[in-house]
N, CA, C and O atoms as a Tinker XYZ file with bonds, in Angstrom:
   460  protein
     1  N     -1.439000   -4.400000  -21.397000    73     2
     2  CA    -2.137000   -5.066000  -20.298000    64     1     3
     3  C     -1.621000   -4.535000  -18.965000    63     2     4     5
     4  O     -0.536000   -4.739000  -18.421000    81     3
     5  N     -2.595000   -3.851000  -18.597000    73     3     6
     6  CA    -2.168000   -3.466000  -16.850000    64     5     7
     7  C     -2.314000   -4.655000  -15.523000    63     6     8     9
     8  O     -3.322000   -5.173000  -15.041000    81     7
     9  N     -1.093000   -4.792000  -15.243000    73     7    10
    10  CA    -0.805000   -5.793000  -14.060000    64     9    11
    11  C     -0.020000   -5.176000  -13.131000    63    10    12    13
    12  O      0.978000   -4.475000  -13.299000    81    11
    13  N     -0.695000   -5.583000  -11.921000    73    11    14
    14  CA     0.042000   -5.276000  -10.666000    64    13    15
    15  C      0.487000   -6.230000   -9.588000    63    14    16    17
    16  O     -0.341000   -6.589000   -8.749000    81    15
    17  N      1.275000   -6.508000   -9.559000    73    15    18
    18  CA     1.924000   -7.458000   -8.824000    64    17    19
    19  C      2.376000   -7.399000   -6.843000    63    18    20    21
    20  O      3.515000   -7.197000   -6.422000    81    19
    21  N      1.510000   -7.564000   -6.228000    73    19    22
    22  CA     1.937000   -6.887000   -4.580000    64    21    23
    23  C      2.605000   -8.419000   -3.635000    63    22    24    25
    24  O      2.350000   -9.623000   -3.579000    81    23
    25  N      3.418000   -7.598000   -3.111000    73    23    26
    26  CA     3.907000   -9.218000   -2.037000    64    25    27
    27  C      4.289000   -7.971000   -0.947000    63    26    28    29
    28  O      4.090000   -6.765000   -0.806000    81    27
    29  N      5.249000   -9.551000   -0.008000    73    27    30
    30  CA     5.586000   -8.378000    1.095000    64    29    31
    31  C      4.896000   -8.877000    2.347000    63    30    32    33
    32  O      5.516000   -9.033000    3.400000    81    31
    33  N      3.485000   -9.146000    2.204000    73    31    34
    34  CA     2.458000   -9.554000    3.392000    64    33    35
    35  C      2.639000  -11.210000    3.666000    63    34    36    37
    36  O      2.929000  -12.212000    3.013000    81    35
    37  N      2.257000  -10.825000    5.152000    73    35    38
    38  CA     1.986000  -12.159000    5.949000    64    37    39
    39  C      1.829000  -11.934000    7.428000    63    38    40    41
    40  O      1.232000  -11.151000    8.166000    81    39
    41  N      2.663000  -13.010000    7.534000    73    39    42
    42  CA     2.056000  -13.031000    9.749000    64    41    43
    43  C      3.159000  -12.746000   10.704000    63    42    44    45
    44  O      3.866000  -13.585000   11.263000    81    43
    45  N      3.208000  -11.584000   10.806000    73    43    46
    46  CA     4.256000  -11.312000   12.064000    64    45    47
    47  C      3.648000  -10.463000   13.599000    63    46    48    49
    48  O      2.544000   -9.929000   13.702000    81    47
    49  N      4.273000  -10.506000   14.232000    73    47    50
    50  CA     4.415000  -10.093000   15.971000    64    49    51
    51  C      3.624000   -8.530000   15.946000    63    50    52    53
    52  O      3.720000   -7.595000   15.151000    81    51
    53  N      2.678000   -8.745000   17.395000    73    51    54
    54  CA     2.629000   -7.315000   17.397000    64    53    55
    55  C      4.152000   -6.823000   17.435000    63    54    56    57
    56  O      5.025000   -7.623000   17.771000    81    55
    57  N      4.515000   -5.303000   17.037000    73    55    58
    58  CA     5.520000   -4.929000   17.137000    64    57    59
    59  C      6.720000   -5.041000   16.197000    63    58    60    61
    60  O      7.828000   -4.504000   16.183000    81    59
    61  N      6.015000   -6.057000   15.307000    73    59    62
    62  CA     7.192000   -6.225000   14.112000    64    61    63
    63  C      6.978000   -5.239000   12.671000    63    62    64    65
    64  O      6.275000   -4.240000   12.521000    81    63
    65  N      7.589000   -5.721000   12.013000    73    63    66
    66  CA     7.534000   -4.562000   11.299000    64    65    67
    67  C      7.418000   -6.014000    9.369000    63    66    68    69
    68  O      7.846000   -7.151000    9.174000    81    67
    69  N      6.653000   -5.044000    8.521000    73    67    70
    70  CA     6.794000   -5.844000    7.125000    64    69    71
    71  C      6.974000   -4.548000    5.961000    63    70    72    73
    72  O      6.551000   -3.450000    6.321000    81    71
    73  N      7.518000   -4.651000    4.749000    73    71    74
    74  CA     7.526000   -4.147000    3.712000    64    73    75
    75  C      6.615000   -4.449000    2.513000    63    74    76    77
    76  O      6.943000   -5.539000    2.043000    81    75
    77  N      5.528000   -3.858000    1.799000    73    75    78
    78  CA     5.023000   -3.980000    1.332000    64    77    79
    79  C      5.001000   -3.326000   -0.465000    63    78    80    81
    80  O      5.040000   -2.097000   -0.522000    81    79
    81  N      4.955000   -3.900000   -1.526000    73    79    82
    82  CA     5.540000   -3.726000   -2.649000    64    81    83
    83  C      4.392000   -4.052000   -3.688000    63    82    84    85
    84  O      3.580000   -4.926000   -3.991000    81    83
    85  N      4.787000   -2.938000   -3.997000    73    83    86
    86  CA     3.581000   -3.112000   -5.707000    64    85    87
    87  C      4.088000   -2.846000   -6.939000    63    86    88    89
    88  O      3.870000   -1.683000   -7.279000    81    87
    89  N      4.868000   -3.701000   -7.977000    73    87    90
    90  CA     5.246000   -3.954000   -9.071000    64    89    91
    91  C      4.149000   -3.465000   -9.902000    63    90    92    93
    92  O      3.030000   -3.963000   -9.783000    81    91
    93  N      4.364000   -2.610000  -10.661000    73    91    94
    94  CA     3.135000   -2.398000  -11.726000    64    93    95
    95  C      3.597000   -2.535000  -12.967000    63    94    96    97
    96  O      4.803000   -2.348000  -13.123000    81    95
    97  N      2.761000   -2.891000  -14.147000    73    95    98
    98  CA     3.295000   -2.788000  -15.987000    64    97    99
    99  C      1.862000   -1.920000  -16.551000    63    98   100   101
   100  O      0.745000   -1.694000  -16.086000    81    99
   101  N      2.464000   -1.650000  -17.590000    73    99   102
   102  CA     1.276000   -1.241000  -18.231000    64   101   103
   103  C      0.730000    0.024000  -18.050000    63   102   104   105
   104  O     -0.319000    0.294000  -18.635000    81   103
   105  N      1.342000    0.946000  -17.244000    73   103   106
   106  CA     0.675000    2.223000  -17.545000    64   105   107
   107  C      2.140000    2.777000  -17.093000    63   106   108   109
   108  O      3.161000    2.198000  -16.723000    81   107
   109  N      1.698000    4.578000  -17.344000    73   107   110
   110  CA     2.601000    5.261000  -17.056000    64   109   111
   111  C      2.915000    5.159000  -16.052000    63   110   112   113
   112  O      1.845000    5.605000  -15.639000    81   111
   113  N      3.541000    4.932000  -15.010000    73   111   114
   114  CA     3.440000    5.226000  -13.636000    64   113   115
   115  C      3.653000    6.442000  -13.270000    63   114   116   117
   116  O      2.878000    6.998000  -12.492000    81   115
   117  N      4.628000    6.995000  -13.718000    73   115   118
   118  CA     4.836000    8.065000  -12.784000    64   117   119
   119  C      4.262000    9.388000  -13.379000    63   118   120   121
   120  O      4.971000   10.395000  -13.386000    81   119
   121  N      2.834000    9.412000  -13.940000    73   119   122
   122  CA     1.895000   10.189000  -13.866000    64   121   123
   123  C      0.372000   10.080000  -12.812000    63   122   124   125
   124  O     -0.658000   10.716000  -12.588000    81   123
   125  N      1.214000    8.561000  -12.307000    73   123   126
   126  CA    -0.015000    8.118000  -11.280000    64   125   127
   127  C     -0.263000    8.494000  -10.000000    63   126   128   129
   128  O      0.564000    7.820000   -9.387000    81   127
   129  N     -0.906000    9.178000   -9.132000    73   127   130
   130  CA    -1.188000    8.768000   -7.992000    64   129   131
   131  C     -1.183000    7.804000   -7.679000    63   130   132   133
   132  O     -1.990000    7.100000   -8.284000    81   131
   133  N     -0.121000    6.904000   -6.298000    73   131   134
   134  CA    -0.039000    5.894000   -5.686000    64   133   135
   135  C     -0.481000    5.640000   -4.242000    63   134   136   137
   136  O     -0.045000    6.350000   -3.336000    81   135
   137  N     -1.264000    4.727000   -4.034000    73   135   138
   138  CA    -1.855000    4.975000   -2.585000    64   137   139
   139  C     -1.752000    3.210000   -2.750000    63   138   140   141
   140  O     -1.726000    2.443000   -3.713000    81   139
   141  N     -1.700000    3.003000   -0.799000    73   139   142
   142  CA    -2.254000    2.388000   -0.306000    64   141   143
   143  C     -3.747000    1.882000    0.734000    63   142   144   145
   144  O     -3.719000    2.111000    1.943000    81   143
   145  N     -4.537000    1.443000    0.316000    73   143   146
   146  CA    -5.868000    0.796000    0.959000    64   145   147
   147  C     -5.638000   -0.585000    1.656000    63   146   148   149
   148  O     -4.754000   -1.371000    1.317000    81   147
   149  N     -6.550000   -0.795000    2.686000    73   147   150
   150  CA    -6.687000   -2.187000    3.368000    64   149   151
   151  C     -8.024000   -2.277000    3.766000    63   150   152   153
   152  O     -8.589000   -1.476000    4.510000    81   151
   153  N     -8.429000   -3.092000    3.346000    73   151   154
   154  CA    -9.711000   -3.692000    4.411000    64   153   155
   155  C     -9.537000   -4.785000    4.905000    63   154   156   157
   156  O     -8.839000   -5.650000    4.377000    81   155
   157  N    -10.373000   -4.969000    6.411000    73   155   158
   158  CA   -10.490000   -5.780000    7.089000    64   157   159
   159  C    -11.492000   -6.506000    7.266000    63   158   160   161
   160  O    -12.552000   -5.879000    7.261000    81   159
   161  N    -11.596000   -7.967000    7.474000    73   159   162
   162  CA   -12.825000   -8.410000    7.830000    64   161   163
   163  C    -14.136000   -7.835000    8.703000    63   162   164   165
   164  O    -14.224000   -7.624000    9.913000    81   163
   165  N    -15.191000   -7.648000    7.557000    73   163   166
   166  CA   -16.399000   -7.284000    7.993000    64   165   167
   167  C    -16.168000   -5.402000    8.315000    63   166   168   169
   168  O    -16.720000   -4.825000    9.252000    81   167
   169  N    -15.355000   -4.800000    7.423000    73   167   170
   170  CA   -15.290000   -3.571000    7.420000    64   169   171
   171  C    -15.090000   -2.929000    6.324000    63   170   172   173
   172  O    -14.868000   -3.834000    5.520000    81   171
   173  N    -15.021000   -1.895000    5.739000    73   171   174
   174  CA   -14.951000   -0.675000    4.400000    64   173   175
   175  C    -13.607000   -0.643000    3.997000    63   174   176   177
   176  O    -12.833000   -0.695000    4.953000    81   175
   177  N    -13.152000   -0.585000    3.047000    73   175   178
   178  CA   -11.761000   -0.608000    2.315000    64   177   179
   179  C    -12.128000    1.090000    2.807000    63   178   180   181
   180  O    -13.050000    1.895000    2.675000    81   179
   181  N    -10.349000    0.999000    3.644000    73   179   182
   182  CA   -10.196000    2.587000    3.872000    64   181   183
   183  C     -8.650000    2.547000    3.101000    63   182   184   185
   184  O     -7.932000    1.653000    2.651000    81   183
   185  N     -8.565000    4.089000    3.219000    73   183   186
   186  CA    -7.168000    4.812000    2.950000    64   185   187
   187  C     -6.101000    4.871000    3.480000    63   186   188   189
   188  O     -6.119000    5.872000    4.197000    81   187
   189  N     -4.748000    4.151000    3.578000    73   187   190
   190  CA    -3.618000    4.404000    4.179000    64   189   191
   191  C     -2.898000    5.154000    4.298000    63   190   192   193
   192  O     -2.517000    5.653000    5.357000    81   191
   193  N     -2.391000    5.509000    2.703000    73   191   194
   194  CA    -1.395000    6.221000    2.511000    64   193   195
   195  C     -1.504000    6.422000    1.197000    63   194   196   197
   196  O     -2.026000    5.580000    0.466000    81   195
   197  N     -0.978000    7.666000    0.717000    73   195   198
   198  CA    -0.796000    7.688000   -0.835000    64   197   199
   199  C      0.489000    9.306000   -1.471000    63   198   200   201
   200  O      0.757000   10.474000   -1.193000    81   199
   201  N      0.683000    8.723000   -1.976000    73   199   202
   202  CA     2.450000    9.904000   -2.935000    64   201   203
   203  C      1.445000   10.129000   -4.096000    63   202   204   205
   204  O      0.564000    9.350000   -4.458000    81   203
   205  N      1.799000   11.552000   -4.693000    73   203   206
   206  CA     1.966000   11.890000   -5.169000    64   205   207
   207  C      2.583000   11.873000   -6.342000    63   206   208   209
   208  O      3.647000   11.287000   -6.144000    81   207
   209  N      2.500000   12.214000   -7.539000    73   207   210
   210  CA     3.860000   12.108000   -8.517000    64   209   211
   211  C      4.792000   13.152000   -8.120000    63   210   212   213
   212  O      5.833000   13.291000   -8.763000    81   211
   213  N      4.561000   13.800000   -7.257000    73   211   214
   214  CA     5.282000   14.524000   -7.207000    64   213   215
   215  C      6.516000   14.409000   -5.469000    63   214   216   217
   216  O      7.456000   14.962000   -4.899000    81   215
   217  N      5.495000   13.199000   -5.373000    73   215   218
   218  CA     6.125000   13.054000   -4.078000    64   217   219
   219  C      5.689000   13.014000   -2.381000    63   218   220   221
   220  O      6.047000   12.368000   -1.396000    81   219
   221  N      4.617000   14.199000   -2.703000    73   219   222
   222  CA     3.940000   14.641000   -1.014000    64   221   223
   223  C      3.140000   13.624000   -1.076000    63   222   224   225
   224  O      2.631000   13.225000   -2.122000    81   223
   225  N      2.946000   13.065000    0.184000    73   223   226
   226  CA     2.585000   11.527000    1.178000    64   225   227
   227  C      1.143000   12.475000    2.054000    63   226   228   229
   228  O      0.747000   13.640000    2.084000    81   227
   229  N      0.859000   11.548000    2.485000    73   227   230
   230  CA    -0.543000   11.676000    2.864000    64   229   231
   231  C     -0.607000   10.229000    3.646000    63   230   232   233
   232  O     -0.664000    9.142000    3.071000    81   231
   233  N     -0.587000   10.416000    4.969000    73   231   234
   234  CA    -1.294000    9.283000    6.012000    64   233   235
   235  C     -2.665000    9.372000    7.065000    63   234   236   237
   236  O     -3.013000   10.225000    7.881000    81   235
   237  N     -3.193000    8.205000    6.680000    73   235   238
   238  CA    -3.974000    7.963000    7.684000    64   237   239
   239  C     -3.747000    8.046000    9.073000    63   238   240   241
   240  O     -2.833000    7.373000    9.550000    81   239
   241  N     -4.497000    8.831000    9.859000    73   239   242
   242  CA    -3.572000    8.993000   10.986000    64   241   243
   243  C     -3.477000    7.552000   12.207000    63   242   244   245
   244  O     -2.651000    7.447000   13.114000    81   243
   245  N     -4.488000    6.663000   11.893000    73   243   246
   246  CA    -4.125000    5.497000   12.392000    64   245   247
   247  C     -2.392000    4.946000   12.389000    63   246   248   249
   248  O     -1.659000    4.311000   13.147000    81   247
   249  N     -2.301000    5.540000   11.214000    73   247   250
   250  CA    -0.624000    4.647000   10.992000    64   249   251
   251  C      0.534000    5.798000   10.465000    63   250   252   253
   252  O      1.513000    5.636000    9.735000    81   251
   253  N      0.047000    6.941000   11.095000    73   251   254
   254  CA     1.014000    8.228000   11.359000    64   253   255
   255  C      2.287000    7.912000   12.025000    63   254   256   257
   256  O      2.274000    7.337000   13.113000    81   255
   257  N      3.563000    8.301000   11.351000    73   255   258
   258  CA     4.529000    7.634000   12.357000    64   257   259
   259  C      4.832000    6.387000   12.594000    63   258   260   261
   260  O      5.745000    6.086000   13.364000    81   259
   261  N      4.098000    5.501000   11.955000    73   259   262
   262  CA     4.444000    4.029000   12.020000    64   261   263
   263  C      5.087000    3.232000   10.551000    63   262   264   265
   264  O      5.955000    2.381000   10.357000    81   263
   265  N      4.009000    4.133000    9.544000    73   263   266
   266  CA     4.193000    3.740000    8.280000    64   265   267
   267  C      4.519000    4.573000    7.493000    63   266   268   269
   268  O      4.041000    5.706000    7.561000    81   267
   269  N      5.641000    4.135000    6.309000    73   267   270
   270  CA     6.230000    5.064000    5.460000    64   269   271
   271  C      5.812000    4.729000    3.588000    63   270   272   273
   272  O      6.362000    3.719000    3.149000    81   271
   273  N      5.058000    5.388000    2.741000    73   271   274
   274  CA     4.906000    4.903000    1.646000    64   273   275
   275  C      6.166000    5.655000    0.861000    63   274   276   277
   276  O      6.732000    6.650000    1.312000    81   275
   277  N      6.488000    5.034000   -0.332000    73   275   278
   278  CA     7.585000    5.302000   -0.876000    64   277   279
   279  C      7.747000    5.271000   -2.217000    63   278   280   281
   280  O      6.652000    4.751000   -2.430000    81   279
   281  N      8.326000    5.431000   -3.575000    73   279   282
   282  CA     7.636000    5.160000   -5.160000    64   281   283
   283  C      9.112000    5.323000   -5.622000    63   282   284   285
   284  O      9.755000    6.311000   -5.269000    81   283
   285  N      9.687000    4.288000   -6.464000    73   283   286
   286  CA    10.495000    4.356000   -7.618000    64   285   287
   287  C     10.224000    4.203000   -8.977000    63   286   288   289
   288  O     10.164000    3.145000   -9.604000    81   287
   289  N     10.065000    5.337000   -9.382000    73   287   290
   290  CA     9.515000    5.760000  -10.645000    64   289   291
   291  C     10.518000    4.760000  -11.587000    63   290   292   293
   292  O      9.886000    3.835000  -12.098000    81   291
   293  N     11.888000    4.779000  -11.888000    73   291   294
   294  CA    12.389000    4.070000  -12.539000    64   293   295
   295  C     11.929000    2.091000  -12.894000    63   294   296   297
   296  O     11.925000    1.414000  -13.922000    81   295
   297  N     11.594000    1.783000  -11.385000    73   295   298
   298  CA    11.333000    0.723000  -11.129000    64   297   299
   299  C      9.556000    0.399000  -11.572000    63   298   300   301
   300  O      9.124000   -0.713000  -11.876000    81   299
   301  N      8.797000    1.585000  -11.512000    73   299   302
   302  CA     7.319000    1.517000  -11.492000    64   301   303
   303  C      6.693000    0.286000  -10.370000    63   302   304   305
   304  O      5.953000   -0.681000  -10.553000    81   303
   305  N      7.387000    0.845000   -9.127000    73   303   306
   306  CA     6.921000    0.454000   -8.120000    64   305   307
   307  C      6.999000    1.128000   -6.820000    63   306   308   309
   308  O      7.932000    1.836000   -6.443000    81   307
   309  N      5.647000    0.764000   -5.994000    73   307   310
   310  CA     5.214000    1.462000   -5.015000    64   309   311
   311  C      5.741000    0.651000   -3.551000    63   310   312   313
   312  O      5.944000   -0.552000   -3.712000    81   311
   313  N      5.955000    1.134000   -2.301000    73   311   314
   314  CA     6.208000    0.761000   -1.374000    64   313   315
   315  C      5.595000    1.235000    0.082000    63   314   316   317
   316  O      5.394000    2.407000    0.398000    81   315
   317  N      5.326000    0.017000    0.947000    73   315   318
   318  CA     5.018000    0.786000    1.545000    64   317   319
   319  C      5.513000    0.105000    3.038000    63   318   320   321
   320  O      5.173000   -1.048000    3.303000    81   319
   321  N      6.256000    0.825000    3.892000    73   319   322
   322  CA     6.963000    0.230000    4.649000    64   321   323
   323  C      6.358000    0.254000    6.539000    63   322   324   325
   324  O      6.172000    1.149000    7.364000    81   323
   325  N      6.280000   -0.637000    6.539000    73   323   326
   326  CA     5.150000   -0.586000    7.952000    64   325   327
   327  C      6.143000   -1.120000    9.381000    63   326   328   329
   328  O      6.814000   -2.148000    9.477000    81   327
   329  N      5.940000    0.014000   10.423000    73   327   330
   330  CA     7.088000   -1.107000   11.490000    64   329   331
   331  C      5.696000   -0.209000   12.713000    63   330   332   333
   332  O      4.710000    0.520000   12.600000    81   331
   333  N      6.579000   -0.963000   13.903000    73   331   334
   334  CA     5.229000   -1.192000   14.985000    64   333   335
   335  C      4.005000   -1.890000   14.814000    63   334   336   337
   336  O      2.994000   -1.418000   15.334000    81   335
   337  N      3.963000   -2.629000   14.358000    73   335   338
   338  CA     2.832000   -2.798000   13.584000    64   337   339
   339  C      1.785000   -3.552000   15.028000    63   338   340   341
   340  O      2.353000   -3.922000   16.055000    81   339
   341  N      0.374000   -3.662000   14.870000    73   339   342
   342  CA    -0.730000   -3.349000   15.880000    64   341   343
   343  C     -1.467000   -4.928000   15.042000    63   342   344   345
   344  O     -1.217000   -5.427000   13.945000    81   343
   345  N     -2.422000   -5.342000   16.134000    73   343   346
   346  CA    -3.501000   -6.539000   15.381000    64   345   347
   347  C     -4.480000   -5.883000   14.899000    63   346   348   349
   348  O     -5.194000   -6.462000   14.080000    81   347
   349  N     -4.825000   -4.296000   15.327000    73   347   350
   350  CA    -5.735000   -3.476000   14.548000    64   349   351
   351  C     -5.142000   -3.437000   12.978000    63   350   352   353
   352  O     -5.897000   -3.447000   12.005000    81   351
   353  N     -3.795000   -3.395000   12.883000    73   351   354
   354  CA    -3.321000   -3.495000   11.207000    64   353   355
   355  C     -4.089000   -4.841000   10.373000    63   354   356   357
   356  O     -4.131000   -4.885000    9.143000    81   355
   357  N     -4.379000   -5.369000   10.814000    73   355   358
   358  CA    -4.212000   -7.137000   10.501000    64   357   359
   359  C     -5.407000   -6.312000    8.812000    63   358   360   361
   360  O     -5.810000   -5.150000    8.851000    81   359
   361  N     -5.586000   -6.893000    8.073000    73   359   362
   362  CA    -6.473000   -6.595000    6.855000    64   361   363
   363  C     -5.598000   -7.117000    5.970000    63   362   364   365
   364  O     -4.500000   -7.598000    6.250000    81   363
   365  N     -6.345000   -6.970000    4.334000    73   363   366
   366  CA    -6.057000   -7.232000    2.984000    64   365   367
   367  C     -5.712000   -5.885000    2.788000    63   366   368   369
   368  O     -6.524000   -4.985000    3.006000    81   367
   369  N     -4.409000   -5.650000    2.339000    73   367   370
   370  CA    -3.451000   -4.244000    1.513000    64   369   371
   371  C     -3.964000   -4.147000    0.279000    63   370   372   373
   372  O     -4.458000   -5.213000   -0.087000    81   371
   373  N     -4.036000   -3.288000   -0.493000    73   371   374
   374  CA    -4.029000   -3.081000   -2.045000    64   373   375
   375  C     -3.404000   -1.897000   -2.097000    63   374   376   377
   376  O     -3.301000   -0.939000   -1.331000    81   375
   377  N     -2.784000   -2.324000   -3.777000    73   375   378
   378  CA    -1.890000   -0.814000   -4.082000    64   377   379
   379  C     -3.666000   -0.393000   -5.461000    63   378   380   381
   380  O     -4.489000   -1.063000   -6.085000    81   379
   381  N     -3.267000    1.429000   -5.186000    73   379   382
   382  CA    -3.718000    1.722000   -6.472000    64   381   383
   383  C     -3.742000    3.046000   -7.051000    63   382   384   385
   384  O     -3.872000    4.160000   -6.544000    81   383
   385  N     -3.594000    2.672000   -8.160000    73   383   386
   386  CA    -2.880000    3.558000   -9.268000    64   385   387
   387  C     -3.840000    4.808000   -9.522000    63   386   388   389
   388  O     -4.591000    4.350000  -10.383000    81   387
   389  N     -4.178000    5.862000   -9.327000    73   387   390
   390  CA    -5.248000    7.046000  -10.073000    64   389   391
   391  C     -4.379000    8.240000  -10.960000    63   390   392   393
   392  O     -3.345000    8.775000  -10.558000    81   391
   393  N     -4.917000    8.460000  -11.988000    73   391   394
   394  CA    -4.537000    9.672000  -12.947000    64   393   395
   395  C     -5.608000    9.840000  -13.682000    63   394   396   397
   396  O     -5.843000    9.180000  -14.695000    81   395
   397  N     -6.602000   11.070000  -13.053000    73   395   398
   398  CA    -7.182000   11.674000  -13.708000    64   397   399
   399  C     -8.623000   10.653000  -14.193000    63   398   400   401
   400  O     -9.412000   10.455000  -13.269000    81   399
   401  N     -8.824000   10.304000  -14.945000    73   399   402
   402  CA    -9.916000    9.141000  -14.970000    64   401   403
   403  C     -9.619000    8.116000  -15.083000    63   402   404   405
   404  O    -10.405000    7.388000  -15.690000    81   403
   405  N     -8.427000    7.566000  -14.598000    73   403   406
   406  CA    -8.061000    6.222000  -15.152000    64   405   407
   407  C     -7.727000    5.790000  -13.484000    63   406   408   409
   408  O     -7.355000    6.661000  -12.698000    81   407
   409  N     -7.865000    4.676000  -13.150000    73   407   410
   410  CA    -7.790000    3.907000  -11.719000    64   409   411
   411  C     -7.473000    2.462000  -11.960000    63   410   412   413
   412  O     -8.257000    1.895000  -12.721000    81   411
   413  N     -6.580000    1.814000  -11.517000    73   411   414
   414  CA    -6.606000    0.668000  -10.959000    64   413   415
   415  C     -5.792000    0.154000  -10.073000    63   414   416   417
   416  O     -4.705000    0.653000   -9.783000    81   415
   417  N     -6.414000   -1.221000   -9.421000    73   415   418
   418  CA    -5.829000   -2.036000   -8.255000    64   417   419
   419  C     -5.891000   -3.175000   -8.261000    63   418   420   421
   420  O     -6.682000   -3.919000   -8.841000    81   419
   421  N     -4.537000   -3.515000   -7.211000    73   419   422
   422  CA    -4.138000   -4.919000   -7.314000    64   421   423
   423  C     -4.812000   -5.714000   -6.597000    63   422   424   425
   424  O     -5.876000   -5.396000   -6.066000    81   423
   425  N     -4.202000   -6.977000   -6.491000    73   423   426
   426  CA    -5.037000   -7.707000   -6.234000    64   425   427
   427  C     -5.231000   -8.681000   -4.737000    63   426   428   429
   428  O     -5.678000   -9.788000   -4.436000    81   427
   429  N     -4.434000   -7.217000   -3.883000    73   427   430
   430  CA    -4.773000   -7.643000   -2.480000    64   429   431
   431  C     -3.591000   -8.467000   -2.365000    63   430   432   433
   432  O     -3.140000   -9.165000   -3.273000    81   431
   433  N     -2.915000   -8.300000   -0.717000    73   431   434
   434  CA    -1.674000   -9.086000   -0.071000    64   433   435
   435  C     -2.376000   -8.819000    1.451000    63   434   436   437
   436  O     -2.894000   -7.746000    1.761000    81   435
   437  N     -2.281000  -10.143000    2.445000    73   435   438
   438  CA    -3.206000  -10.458000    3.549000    64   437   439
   439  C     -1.852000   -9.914000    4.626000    63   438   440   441
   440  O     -0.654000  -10.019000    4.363000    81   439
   441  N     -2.309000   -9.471000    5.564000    73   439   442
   442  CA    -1.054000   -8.840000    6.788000    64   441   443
   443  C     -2.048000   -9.554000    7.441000    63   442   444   445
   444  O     -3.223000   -9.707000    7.104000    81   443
   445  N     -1.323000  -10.066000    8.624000    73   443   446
   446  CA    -1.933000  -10.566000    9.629000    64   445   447
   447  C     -0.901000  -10.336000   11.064000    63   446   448   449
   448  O      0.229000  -10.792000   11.240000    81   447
   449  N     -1.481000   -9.726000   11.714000    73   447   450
   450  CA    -0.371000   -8.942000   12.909000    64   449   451
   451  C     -1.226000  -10.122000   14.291000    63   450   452   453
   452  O     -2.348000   -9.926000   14.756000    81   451
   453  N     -0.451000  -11.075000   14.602000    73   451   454
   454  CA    -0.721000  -11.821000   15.456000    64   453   455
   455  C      0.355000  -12.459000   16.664000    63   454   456   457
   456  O      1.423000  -13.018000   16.414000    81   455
   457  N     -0.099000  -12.270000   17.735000    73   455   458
   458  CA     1.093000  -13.325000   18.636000    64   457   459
   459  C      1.083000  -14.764000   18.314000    63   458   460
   460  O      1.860000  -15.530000   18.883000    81   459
């Protein structure tokens, strides 16, 4: 049974910073592509960030320099570490898993970047 488990999110300061975490079971992980997605109210689930199994990162350039994704293969979990953070961040996070034809995602953690 594939489960993914994400926390990490909630309501902090423009300017603050949160850590974001995706516990996974059930598949290989570290044959997976790991990325992060967010959508926001009344907008398209876009692309954040995403590693590699091998490691090379890939950012959205919205959150170039602000945000760091990260993967412990031992642990089969994904990270993704956000500081400066903007009320343009504010959205629903998801982690998700791709290898080859196989995909899945969790089940959404809410950031809300507010004074």
């Amino acid at each position: 049974q594939v489960q993914f488990v994400e926390s990490g999110g909630g309501l902090v300061q423009p300017g603050g910073s949160l850590r974001l975490s995706c516990a996974t079971s059930g598949i290989i992980f570290r044959i997976y592509r790991m990325a992060w997605y967010r959508q926001a109210p009344g907008k398209q689930r876009e692309s954040v960030a995403s590693i590699t199994t091998g490691g090379t990162t890939v950012y959205a350039d919205s959150v170039k320099d602000r945000f760091t994704i990260s993967r412990d293969n031992p642990k089969n979990t994904v990270y993704l570490q956000m500081n400066s953070l903007k009320p343009e961040d504010t959205a629903v996070y998801y982690c998700n898993a791709r290898s080859g034809g196989s995909e899945h995602w969790g089940q959404g953690t809410q950031v809300t970047v507010s004074s």
